[in-house]
C-alpha positions in Angstrom: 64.1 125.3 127.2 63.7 121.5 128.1 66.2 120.6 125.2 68.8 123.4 126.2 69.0 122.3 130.4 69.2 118.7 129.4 71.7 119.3 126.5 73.6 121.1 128.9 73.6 118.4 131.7 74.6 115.6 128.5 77.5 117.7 127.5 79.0 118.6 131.3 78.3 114.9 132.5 80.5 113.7 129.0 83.1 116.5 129.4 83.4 114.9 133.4 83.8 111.9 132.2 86.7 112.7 129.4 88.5 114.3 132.0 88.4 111.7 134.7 89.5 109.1 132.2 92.2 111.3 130.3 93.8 111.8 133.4 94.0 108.7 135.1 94.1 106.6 132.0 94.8 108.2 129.0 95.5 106.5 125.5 92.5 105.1 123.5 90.3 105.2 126.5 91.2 108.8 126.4 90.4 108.7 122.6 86.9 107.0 123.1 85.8 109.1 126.0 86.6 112.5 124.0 85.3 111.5 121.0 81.9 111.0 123.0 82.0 114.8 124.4 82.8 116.1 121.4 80.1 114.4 119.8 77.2 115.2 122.3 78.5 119.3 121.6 77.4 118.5 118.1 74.2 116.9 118.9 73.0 119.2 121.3 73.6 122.0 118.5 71.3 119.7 116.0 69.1 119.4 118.4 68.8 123.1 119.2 68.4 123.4 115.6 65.5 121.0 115.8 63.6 123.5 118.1 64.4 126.1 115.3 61.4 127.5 112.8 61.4 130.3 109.8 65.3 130.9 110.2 66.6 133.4 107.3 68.7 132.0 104.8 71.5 133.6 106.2 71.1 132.3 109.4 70.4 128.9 108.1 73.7 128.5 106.6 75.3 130.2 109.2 74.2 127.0 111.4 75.4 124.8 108.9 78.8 126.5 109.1 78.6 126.6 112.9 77.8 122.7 112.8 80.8 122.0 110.5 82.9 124.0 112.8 82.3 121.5 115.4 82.9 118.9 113.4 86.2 119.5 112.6 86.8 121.0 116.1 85.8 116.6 117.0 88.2 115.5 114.4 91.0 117.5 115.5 89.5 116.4 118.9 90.9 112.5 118.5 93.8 113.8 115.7 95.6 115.5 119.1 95.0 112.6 121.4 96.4 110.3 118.6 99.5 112.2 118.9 99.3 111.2 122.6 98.5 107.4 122.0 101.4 107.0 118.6 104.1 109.2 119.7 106.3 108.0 116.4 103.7 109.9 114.6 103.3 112.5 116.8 104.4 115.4 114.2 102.1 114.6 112.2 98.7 114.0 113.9 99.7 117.7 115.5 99.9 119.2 112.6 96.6 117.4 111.7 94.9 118.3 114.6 95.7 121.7 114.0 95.2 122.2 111.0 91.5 120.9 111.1 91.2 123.4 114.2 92.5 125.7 111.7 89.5 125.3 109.0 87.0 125.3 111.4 87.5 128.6 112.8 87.6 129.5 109.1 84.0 128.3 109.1 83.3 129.9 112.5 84.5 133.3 110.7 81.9 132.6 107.9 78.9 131.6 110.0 79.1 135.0 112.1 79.7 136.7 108.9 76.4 135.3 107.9 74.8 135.7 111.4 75.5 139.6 111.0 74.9 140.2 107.2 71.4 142.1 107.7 73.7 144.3 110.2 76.4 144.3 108.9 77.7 144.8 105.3 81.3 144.3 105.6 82.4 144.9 102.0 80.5 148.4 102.2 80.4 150.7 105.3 82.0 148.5 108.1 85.3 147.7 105.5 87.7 149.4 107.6 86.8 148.0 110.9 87.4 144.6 109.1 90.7 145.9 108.3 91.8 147.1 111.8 90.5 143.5 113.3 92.9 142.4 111.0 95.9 144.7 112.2 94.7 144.2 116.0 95.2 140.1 115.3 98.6 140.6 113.6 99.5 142.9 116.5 98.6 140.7 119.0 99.9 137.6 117.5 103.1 139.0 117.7 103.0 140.1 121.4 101.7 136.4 122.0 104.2 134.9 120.2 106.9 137.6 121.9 105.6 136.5 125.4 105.4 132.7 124.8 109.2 132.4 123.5 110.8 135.3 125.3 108.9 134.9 129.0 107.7 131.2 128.9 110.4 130.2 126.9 108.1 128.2 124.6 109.9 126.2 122.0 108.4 125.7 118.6 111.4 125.1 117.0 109.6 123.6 113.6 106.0 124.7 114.1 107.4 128.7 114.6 105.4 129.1 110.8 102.3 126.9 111.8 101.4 128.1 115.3 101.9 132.0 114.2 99.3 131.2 111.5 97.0 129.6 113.8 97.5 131.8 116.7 95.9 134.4 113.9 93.1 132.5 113.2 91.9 132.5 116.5 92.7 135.7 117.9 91.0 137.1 114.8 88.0 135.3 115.2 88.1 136.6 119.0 88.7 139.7 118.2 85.6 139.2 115.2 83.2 138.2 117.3 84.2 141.3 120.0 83.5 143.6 116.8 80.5 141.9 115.7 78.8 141.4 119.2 79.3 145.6 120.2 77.7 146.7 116.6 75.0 144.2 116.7 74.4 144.0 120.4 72.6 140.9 121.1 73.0 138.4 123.6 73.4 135.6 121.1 76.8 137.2 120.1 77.7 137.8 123.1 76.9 134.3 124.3 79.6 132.9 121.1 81.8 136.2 122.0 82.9 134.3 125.2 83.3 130.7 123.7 85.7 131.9 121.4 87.6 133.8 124.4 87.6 130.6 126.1 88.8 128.6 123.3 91.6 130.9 123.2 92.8 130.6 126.4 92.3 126.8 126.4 94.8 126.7 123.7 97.2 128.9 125.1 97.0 126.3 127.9 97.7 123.6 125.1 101.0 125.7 123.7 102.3 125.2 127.6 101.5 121.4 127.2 103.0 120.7 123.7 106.0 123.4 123.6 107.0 123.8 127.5 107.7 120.2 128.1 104.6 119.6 130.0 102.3 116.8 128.2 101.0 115.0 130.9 100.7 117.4 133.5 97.8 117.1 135.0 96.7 120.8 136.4 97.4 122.1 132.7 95.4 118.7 131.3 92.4 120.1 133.5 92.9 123.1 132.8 93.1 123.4 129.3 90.0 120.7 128.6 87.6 122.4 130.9 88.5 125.8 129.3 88.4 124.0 126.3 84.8 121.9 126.6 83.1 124.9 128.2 84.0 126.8 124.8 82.6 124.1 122.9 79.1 124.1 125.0 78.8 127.6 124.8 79.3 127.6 120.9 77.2 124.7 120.7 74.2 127.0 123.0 74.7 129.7 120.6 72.2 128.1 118.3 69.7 128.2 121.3 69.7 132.0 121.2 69.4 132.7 117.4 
């Protein structure tokens, strides 16, 4: 319990600071101060390993998949701000940044596969479900994407290919962990159920940013990082509850 409450305080103090700085300074400071937060999520997940004794294999690599989730969740971290900071290159730290946000949901997908597997088989009698998560994120990426050109009049001009891709990834790992959390029913589930939904809505935040022509405002910068870095904590604590 000790490492969890003070793990906690560590991550929210570092998340403060990111904030402050990224909004009245910006650039490399920016950088530096988010590469900090984004480390201490992934310590404070080591360290709630740490606590961790006679873990199944499953569940053991289901940490290590959770760990390299947040990993590449960092590196996409200081790809984005770089985008910020180098503006001639900005194409191409985005598509970067999103692409390593990209792989690690594809981890995040495997480590609650694994989580579950003594639950659920998912290539025997829970095969359909799979499939209609599947639908359900195709159906809903579509409405999102109908809503953020049609009613936000988001423009993605180049990326239209990109962001439908990755707007799949995540709502099917939402929509994943929804499934996984009602058949299984336990808190720990639950608990990763609502990081994802946050890190969903943080990047919906982050389309408004990058596609509306709104980069440096500041409500959406708050916004979006605090939905964002509470995600992150929460996927980190996960580990706490296995």
């Amino acid at each position: 319990m000790f490492t969890l409450i003070f793990g906690l305080i560590i991550c929210v103090l570092a998340t403060s600071i990111f904030i402050s700085v990224r909004v009245n300074k910006g650039e490399l400071a920016g950088v530096f101060s988010k590469t900090v937060a984004s480390f201490c999520f992934i310590a404070f997940a080591l360290l709630l390993l740490a606590q961790k004794v006679n873990l199944n294999t499953y569940s053991i690599y289901g940490v290590v998949c959770l760990v390299l989730g947040l990993v590449l969740g960092l590196i996409g971290d200081i790809l984005l701000d770089l985008k910020v900071v180098y503006p001639f290159h900005k194409d191409k730290y985005l598509y970067a940044g999103m692409t390593s946000f990209l792989v690690g949901h594809i981890f995040y997908i495997i480590s609650m596969i694994l989580f579950s597997y003594n639950e659920i088989n998912f290539f025997a009698n829970h095969l359909l479900p799979f499939f209609l998560v599947i639908v359900g994120a195709a159906i809903l990426t579509v409405i999102t994407w109908l809503v953020s050109t049609k009613v936000l009049k988001l423009n993605y001009d180049r990326f239209s290919a990109f962001v439908n891709i990755y707007t799949f990834v995540l709502i099917f790992t939402t929509l994943l962990s929804l499934y996984i959390a009602c058949v299984v029913s336990t808190i720990p589930m639950y608990v990763l159920t609502i990081g994802f939904v946050l890190f969903l809505a943080s990047d919906l935040v982050l389309s408004m940013q990058y596609f509306g022509g709104k980069l440096m405002d500041k409500k959406l910068i708050i916004i979006n990082h605090a939905l964002y870095y509470l995600a992150q904590i929460i996927i980190a604590m996960f580990v706490y509850f296995i």
